[in-house]
TIDO-625084 format. One record per residue (C-alpha): x negated, y negated, z; residue in one letter; residue number from 1. Coordinates in steps of 0.5 Angstrom, whole numbers, plus 500, padded with zeros to 3 digits. Each point is the difference from the previous one (the first is absolute). Layout:
+-----+-----+-----+------+------+
:  c1 :  c2 :  c3 : resn : resi :
+-----+-----+-----+------+------+
:   X :   Y :   Z :    A :  NUM :
...
+-----+-----+-----+------+------+
//
This chain:
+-----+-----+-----+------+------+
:  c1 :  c2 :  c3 : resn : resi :
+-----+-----+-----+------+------+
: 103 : 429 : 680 :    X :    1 :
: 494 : 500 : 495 :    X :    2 :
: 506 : 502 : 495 :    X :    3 :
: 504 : 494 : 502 :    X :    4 :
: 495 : 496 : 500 :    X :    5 :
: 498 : 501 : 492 :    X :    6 :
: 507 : 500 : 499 :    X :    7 :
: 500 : 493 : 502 :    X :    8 :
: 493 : 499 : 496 :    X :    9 :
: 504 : 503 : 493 :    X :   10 :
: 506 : 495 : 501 :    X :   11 :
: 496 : 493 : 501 :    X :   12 :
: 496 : 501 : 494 :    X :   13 :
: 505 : 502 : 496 :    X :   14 :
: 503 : 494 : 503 :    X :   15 :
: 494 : 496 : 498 :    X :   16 :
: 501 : 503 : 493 :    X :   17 :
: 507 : 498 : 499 :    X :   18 :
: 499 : 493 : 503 :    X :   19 :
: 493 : 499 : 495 :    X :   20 :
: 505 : 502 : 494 :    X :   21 :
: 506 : 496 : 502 :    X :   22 :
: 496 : 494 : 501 :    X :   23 :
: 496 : 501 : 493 :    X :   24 :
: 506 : 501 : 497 :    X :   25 :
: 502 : 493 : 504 :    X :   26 :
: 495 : 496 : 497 :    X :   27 :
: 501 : 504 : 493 :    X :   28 :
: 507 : 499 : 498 :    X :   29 :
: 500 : 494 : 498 :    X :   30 :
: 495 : 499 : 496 :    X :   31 :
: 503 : 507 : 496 :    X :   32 :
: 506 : 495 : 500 :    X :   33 :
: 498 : 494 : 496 :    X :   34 :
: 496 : 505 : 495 :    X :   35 :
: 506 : 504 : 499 :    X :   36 :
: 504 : 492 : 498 :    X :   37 :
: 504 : 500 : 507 :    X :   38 :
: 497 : 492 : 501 :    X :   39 :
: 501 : 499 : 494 :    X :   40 :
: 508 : 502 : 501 :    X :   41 :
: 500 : 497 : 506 :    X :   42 :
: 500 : 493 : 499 :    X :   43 :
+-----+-----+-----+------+------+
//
């Protein structure tokens, strides 16, 4: 049981870890966009 319980503590902070960084990469890309020149082709 103690194993399962670890098992599940492993998941959630890999759930933690994968949500911190879809969240950076969110709040990132648009700003690595308009410095590659994306807004400038947008409009």
């Amino acid at each position: 049981m103690s194993r399962f319980k670890n098992e599940i503590a492993h998941l959630q902070a890999h759930i933690k870890t994968l949500r911190l960084g879809a969240g950076a990469l969110v709040i990132v890309s648009p700003w690595s966009w308009a410095a590659a020149g994306g807004a400038r082709r947008a409009t």
